[in-house]
C-alpha positions as CSV (number, residue, x, y, z in Angstrom):
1,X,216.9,33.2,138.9
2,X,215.3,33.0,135.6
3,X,212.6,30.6,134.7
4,X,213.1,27.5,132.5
5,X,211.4,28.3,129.0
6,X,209.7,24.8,128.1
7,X,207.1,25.7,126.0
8,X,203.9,23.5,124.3
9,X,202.7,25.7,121.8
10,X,205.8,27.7,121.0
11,X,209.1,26.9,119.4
12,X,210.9,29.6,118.3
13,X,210.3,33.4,119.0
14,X,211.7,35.8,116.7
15,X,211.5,39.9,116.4
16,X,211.7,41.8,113.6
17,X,213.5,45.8,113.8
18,X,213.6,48.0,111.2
19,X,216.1,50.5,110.8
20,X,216.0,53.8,108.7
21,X,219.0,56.0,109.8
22,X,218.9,55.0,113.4
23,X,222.8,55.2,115.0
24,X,222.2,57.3,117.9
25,X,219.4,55.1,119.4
26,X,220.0,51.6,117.5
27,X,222.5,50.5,120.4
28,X,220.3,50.7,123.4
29,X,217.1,49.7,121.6
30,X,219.5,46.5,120.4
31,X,220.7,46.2,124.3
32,X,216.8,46.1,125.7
33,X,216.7,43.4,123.3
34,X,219.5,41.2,124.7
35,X,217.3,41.6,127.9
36,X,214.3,40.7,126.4
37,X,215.6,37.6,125.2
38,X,217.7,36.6,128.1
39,X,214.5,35.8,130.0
40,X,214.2,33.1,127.2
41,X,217.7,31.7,127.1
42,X,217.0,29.2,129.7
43,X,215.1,27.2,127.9
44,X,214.8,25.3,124.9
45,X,213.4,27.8,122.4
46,X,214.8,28.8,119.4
47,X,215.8,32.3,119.1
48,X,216.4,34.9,116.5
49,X,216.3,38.8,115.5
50,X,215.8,40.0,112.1
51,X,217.4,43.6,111.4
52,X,216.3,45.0,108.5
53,X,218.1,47.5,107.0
54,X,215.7,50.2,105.1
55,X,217.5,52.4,103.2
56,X,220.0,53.0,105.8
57,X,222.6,55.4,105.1
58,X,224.5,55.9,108.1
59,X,226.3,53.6,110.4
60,X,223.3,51.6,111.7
61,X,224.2,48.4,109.9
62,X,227.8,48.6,111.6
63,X,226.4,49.0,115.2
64,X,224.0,45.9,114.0
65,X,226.8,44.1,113.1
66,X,228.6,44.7,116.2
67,X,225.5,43.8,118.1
68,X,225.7,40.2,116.5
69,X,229.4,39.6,117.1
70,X,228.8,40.4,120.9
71,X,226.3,38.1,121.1
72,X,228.4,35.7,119.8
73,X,231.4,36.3,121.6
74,X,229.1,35.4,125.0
75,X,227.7,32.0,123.3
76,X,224.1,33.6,123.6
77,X,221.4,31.4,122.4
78,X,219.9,34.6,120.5
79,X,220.8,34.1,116.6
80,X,220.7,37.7,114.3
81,X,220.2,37.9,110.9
82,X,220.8,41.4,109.1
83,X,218.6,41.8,105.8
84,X,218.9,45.1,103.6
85,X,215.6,46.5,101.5
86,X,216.3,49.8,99.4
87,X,213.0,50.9,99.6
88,X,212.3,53.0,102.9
89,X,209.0,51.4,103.8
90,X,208.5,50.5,106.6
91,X,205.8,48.0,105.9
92,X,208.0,46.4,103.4
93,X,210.8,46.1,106.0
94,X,208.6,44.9,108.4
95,X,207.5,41.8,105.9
96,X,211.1,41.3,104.9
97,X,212.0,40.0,108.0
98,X,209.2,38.3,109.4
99,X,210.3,36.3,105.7
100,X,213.4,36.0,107.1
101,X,212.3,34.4,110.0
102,X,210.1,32.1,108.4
103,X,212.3,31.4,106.3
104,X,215.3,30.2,108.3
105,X,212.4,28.4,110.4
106,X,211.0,26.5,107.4
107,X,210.7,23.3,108.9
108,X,208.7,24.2,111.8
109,X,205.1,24.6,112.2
110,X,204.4,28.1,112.2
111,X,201.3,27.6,114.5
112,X,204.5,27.0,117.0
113,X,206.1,29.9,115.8
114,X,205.9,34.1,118.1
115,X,206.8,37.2,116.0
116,X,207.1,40.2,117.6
117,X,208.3,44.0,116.2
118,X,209.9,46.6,117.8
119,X,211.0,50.0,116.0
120,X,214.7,50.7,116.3
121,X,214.2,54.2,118.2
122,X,212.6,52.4,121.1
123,X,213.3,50.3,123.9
124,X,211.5,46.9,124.8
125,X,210.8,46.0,128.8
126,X,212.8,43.4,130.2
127,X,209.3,40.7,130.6
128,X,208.6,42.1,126.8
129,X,208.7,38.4,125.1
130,X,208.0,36.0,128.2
131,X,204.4,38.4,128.6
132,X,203.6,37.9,124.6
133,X,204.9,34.0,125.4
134,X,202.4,33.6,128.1
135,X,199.6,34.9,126.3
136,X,200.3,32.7,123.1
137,X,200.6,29.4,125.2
138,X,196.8,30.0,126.6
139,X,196.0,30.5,123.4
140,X,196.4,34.2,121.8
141,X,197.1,34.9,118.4
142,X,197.8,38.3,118.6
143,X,199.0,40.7,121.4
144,X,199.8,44.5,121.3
145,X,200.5,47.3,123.8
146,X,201.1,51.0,124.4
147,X,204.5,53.1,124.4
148,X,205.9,55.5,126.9
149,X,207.6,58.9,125.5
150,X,211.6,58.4,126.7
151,X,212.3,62.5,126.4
152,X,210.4,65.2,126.2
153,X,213.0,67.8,125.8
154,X,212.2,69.4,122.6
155,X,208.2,69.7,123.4
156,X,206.7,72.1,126.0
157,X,205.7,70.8,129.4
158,X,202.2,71.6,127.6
159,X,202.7,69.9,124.3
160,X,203.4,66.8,126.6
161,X,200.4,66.8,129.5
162,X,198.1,67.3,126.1
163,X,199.7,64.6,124.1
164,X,199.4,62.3,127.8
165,X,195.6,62.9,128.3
166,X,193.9,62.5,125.0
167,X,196.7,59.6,124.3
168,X,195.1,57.7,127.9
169,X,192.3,58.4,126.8
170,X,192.6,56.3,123.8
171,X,191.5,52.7,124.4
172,X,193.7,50.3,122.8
173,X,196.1,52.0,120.5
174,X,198.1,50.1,117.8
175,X,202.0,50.3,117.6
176,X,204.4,48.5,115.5
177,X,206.9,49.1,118.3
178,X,204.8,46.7,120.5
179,X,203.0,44.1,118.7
180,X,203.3,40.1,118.6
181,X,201.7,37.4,116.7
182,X,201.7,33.9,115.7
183,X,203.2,33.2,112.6
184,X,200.2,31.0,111.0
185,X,198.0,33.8,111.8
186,X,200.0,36.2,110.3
187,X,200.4,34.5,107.0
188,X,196.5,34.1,106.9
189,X,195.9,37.6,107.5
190,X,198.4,38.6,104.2
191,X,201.0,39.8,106.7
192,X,202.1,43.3,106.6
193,X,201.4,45.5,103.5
194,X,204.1,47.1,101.6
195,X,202.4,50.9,103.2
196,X,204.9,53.8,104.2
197,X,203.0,54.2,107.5
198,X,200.4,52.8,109.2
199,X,201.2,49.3,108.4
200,X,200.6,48.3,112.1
201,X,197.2,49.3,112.3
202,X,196.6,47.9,108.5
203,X,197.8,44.1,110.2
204,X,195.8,44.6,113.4
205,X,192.7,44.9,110.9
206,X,193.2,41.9,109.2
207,X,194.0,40.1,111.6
208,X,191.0,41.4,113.8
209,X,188.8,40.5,110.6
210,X,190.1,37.3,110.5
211,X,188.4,36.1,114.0
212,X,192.3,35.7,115.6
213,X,192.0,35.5,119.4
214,X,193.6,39.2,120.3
215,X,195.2,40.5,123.8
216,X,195.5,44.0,124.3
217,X,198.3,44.8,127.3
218,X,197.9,48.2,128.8
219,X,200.9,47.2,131.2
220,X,203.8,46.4,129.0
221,X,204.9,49.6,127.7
222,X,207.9,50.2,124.9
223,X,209.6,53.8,125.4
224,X,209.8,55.2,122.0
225,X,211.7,58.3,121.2
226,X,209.7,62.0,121.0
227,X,212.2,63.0,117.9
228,X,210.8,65.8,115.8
229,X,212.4,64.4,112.8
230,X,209.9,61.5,111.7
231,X,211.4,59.0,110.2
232,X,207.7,57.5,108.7
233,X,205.3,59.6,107.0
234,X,202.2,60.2,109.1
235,X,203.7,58.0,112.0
236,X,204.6,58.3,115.8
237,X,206.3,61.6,115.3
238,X,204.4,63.1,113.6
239,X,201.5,62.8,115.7
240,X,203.6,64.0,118.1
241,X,204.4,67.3,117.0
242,X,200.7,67.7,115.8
243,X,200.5,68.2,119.2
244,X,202.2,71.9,118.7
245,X,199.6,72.7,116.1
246,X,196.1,74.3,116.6
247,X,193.9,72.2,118.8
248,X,191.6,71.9,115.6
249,X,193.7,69.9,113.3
250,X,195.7,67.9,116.5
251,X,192.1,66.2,116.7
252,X,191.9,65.7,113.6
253,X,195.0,64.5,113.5
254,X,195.2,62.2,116.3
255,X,192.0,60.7,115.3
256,X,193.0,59.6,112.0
257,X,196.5,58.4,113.2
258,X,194.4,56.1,115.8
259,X,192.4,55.5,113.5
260,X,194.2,53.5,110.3
């Protein structure tokens, strides 16, 4: 039986997916979403997705579209918005639609508004949203967690036990596949930069330099896909496959992907 949603600091959680050429994996990362925010729908919270559209130029926007008409079709509470950008930045796309968000929310507080992003290769837990709710009701500005690898099939068995230790080993990594914040927060901060990669970790900064109350979750992991074709420069997959390079420049790699 799910839990009745009546919230004192929130009123309306919305996430933000990005979508560069994505058809093969959009659909189930779209369907872990419906689950996400069905732990929600019982409630009184406003709800909304923002699919943004960067530079797409295969049928991702259709499967989006279809996404939206399904949801419809079952009277879900969860409203979608599709936005387009033409410049294949991820940053960019990110801002876009937490704009759109904020925008369609304009009348309400955004201290009482929850943004979270996912990436549109990757697939959100089931508790995603009501763990980022709980932490923002006692308080938290800012929540972020780790990923899971979904396939390993193109990487050695080796590739993948390296890329698992020194990844563990890492103490609180930064992904834009698994972040949340509160909207008033993130407009102080300058929300996300208009970067190709590493716009994630460029937020997390400013929003750790701006004294925001942070919660890292180790628990609540999004599986991401192991692709070898990155889609960002200098992002997830490509620290991946760094991992089939010398163990020289995988450190240094590694170090300054973690590091942005």
């Amino acid at each position: 039986m799910k839990r009745e949603h009546t919230s004192a600091r929130t009123l309306a959680v919305g996430v933000v997916v990005p979508v560069h050429n994505e058809q093969e994996l959009l659909g189930s990362a779209l369907a872990s979403l419906t689950e996400a925010f069905d732990e929600l729908s019982h409630g009184s919270l406003l709800l909304r997705a923002a699919v943004v559209m960067d530079a797409c130029a295969d049928v991702s926007e259709e499967i989006a579209r279809e996404w939206r008409v399904a949801l419809v079709r079952r009277c879900h509470p969860l409203a979608v918005t599709l936005a387009t950008s033409s410049a294949h930045n991820v940053g960019r796309a990110r801002a876009l639609g937490c704009a759109v968000l904020l925008n369609r929310w304009s009348r309400i507080d955004p201290a009482r508004i929850w943004l979270a992003t996912t990436d549109a290769d990757s697939r959100v837990p089931r508790d995603w949203l009501t763990t980022q709710l709980a932490q923002h009701e006692v308080g938290v500005d800012h929540w972020y967690g780790r990923v899971s690898v979904a396939d390993w099939s193109e990487y050695s068995g080796d590739a993948r036990s390296r890329w698992q230790s020194e990844y563990e080993n890492e103490s609180q990594p930064i992904h834009g596949a698994n972040l949340g914040f509160n909207a008033a927060t993130y407009l102080a901060a300058g929300g996300f930069e208009s970067l190709d990669t590493g716009e994630d970790r460029a937020l997390h900064r400013a929003l750790v330099t701006l004294g925001a109350l942070s919660h890292y979750d180790s628990a609540v992991r999004v599986v991401t896909s192991a692709r070898r074709q990155a889609r960002a420069p200098l992002g997830f997959a490509h620290a991946l496959d760094v991992f089939r390079s010398a163990p020289r420049l995988r450190a240094q790699v590694w170090a300054e992907e973690t590091s942005r």
